[in-house]
C-alpha positions as CSV (number, residue, x, y, z in Angstrom):
1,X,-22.5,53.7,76.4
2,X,-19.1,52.6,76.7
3,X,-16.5,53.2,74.5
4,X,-15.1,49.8,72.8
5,X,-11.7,50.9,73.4
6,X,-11.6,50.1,77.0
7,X,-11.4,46.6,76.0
8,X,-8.3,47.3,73.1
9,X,-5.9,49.9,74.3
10,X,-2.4,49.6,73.7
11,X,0.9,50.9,75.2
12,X,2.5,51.0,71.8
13,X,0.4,53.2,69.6
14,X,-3.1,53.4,72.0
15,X,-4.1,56.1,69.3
16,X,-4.2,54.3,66.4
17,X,-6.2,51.2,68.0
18,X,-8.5,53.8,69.6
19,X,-9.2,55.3,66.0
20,X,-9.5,51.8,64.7
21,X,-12.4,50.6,67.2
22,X,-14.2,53.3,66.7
23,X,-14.3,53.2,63.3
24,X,-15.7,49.7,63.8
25,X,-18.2,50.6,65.7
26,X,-19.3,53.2,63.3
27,X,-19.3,50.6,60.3
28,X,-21.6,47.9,62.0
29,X,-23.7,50.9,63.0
30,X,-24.0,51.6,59.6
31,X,-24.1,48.6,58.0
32,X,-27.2,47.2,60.4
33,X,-29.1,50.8,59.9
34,X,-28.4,51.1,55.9
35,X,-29.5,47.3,55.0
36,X,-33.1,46.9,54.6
37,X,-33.5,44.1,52.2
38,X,-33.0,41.5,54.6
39,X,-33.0,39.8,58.1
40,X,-30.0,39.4,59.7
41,X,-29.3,39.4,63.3
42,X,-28.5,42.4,65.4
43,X,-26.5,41.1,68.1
44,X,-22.9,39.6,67.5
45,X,-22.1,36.0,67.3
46,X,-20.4,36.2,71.0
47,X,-23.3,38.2,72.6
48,X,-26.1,36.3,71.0
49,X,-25.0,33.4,73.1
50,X,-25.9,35.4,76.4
51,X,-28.8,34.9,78.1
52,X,-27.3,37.4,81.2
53,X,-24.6,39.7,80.2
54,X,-23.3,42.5,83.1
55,X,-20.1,44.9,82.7
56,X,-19.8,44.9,86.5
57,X,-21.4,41.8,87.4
58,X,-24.3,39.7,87.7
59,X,-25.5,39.1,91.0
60,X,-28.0,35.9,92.1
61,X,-30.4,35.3,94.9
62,X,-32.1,31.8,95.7
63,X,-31.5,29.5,92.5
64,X,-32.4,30.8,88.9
65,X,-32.5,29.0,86.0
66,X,-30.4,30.1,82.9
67,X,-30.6,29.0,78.7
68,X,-27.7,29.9,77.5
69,X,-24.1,32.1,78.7
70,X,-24.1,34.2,81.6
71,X,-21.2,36.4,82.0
72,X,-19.4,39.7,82.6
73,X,-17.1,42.1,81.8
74,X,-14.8,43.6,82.3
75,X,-15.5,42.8,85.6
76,X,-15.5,39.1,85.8
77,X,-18.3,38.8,89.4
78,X,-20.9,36.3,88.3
79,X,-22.0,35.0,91.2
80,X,-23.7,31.2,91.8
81,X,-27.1,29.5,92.6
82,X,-27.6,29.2,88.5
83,X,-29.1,25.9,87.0
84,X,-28.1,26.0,83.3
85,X,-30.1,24.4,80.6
86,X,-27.3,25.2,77.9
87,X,-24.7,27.7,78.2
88,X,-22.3,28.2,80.7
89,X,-20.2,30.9,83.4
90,X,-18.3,33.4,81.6
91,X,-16.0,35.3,84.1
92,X,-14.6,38.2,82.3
93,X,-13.6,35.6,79.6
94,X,-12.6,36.2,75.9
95,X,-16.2,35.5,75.4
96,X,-17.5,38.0,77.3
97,X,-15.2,40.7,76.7
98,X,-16.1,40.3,72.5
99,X,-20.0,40.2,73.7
100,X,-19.4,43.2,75.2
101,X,-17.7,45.1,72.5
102,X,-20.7,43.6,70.1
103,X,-23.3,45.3,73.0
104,X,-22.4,48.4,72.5
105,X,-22.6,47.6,68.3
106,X,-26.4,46.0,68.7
107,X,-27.2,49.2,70.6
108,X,-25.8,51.6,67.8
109,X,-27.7,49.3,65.4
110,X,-31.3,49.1,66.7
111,X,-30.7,53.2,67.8
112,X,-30.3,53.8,63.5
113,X,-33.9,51.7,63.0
114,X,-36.2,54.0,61.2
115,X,-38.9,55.3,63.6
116,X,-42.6,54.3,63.1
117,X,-44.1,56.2,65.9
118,X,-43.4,57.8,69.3
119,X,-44.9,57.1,72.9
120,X,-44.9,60.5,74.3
121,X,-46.3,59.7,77.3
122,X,-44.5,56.5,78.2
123,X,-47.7,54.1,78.6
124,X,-47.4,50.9,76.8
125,X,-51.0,50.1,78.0
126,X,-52.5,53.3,77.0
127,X,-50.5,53.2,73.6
128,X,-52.0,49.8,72.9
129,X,-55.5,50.8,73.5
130,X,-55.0,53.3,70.7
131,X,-53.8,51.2,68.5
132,X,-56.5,48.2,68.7
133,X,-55.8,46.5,71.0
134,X,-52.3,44.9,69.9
135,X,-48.9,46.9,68.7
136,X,-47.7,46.2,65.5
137,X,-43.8,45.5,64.5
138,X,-42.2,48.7,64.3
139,X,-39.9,50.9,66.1
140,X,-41.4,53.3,69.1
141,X,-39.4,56.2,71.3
142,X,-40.9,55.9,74.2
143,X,-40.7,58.7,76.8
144,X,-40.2,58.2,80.7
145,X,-42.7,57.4,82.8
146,X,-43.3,56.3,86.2
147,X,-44.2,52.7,85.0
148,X,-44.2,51.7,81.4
149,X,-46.6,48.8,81.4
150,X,-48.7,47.7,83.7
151,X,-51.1,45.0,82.0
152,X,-50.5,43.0,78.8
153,X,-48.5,43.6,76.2
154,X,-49.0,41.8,72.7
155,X,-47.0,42.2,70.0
156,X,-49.2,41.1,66.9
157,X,-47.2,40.4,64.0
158,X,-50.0,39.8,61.4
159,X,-48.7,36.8,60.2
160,X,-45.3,37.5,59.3
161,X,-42.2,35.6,60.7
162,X,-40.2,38.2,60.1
163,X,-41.4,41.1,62.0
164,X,-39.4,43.3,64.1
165,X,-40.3,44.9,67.3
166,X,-37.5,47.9,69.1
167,X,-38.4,50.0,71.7
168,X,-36.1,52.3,72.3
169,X,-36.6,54.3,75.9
170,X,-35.4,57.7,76.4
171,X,-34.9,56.8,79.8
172,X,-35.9,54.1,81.9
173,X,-37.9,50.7,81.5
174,X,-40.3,50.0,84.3
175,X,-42.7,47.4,84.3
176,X,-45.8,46.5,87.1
177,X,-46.1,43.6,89.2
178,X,-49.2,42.0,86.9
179,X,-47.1,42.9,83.4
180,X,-46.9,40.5,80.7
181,X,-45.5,40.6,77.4
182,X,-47.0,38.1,74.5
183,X,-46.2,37.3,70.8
184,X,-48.5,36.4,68.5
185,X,-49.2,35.6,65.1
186,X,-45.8,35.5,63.7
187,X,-45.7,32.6,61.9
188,X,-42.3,29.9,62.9
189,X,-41.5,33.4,64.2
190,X,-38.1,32.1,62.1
191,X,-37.3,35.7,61.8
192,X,-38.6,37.5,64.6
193,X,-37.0,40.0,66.7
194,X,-37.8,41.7,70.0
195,X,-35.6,44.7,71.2
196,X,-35.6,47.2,74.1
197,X,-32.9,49.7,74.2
198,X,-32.8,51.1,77.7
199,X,-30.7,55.0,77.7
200,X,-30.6,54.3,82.2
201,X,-31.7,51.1,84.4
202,X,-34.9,48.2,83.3
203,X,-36.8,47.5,86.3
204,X,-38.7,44.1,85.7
205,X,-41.2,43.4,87.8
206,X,-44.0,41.5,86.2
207,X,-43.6,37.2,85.5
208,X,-43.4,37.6,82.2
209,X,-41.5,39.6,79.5
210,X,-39.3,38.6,76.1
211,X,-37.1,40.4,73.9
212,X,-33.7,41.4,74.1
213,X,-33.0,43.8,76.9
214,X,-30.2,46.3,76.1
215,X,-29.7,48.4,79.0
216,X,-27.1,50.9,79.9
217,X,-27.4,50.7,83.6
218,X,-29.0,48.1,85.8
219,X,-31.0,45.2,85.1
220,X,-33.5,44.0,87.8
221,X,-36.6,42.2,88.7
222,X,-38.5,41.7,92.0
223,X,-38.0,37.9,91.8
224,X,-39.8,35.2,89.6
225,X,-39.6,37.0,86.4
226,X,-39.3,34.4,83.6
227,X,-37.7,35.6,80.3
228,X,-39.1,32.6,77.8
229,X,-36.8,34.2,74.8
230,X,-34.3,37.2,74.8
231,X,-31.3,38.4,77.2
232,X,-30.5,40.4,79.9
233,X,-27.5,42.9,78.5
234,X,-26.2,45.4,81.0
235,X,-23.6,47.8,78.9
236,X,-22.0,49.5,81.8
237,X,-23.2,47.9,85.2
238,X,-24.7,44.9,86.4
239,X,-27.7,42.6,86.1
240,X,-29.3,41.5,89.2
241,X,-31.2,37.9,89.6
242,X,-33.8,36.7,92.1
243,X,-34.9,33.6,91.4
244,X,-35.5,34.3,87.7
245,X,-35.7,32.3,84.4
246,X,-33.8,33.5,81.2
247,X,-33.2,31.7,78.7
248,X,-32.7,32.2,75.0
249,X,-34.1,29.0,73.7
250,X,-37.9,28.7,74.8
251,X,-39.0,30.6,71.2
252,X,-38.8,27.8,68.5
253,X,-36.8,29.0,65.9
254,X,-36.1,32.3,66.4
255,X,-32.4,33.1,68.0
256,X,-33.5,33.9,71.0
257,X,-36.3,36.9,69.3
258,X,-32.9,38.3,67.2
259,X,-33.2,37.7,63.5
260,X,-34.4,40.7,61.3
261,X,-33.6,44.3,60.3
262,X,-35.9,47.0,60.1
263,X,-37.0,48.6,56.5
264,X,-39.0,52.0,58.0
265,X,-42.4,51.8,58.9
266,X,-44.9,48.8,59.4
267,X,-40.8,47.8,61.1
268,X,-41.0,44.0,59.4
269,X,-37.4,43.1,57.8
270,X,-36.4,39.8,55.4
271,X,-37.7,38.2,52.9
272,X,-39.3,34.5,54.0
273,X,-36.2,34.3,56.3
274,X,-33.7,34.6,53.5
275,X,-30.1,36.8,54.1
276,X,-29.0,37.2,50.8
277,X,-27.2,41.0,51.5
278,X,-25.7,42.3,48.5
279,X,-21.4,42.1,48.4
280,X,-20.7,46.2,49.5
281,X,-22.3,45.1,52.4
282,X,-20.9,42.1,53.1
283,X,-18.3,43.6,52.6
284,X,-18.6,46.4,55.2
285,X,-19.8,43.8,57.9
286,X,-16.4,42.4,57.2
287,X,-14.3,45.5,57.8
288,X,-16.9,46.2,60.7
289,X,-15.5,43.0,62.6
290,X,-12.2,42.9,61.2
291,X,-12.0,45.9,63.1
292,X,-13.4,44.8,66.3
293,X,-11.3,41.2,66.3
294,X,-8.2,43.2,65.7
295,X,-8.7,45.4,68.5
296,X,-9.4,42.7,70.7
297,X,-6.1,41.4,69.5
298,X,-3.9,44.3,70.8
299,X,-5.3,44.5,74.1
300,X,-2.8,46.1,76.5
């Protein structure tokens, strides 16, 4: 994961800003795994506009359709043949350079979730068999694996619109050619959210998936993948498109499947939708992105 000083070094004191962004980074960490009495949203107010986010591009082939920002940085290659619902290009913009920095903050944040159970073997599919059919909100390790998911996927969450969902892989994210990932029973779904954190590349390749993708390396498909609600975030490399559909606004009233924070297991976060955090920790959100907007500031 990249360090948030690449975007905020300075030729007068580079140390001290260095220091500073770290120390950022380590408070939003903090203050997203420590809070567990509400549902907020993990990603940033620049990312969460993203629907496509790449550090060293975005790439296109054939026409897709995009809801909401597609950008990158700090390489500014975004390529064309996009139909935008809402959103726009972002070209290594002030935008996109803040999303970034918040990337590598939503990463730190879902990595501190408390864990509810662990994948060994990688399989989605087989992992869903065992637990009835459907996977409850929680967070899961998952292991590599060849593929991860092959069939259906459907995350059940019981009737809350708060659940959370993060799957964090060890390594990469593979999906088949037939895979499909579903929501259910989550109310409004006014607090739902849906995130993968990816350690290497997330290979696509079924029509449908949702959820936030927050990858290190590469993000890819095999063409025609539609992404009804959540992102595409590449932290260090690029995203590639073929013909795809992303869009962060096809999930009612969710944010794009990022609302919630996760209280341990069973992995649901909030109460009836209402963020009412307590004033330490508004407080250390504040410091968090004083930090980062005053390291963005002093760029060199």
């Amino acid at each position: 994961m990249k360090n948030a000083t690449e975007h905020a070094i300075s030729p007068r004191d580079p140390d001290s800003y260095k220091s500073l962004s770290l120390l950022a980074l380590a408070v939003v960490g903090v203050f997203y795994g420590a809070s567990s009495a509400w549902a907020t949203p993990i990603l940033g107010s620049n990312l969460a506009t993203f629907a496509v986010l790449g550090a060293a591009g975005v790439t296109n082939v054939a026409t897709s359709t995009i809801g909401g920002n597609l950008g990158s940085a700090p390489i500014g290659a975004v390529g064309g043949g996009y139909v935008f619902t809402s959103g726009s290009l972002q070209a290594n913009t002030p935008i996109a350079q803040d999303a970034q920095i918040e990337l590598d903050a939503a990463i730190l944040a879902v990595n501190a979730f408390a864990l509810t159970d662990t994948i060994g073997n990688g399989d989605l599919d087989a992992y869903q068999i065992t637990q009835g059919g459907v996977i409850a909100p929680g967070t899961y390790d998952v292991a590599y694996a060849i593929t991860n998911l092959v069939g259906d996927l459907i995350l059940d969450g019981g009737g809350d619109n708060s659940a959370v969902w993060a799957f964090r892989f060890a390594s990469s994210l593979i999906t088949g050619s037939s895979s499909r990932v579903f929501v259910q029973n989550v109310g409004d779904g006014a607090n739902v959210g849906i995130y993968w954190t990816v350690a290497s590349a997330a290979t696509l390749n079924g029509p449908e998936f949702v959820g936030n993708v927050l990858a290190h390396d590469l993000i890819s498909s095999d063409g025609d993948l539609t992404v009804s609600c959540g992102r595409l975030l590449s932290a260090e490399t690029q995203v590639t498109l073929i013909k795809d559909s992303v869009s962060i606004t096809g999930c009612g009233n969710s944010g794009g499947y990022d609302q919630g924070a996760d209280i341990g297991p069973g992995g649901t976060g909030g109460s009836g939708g209402q963020v009412v955090p307590e004033p330490a920790t508004l407080a250390l959100l504040g410091l968090g992105l004083a930090g980062l907007g005053f390291t963005r500031r002093h760029q060199g």
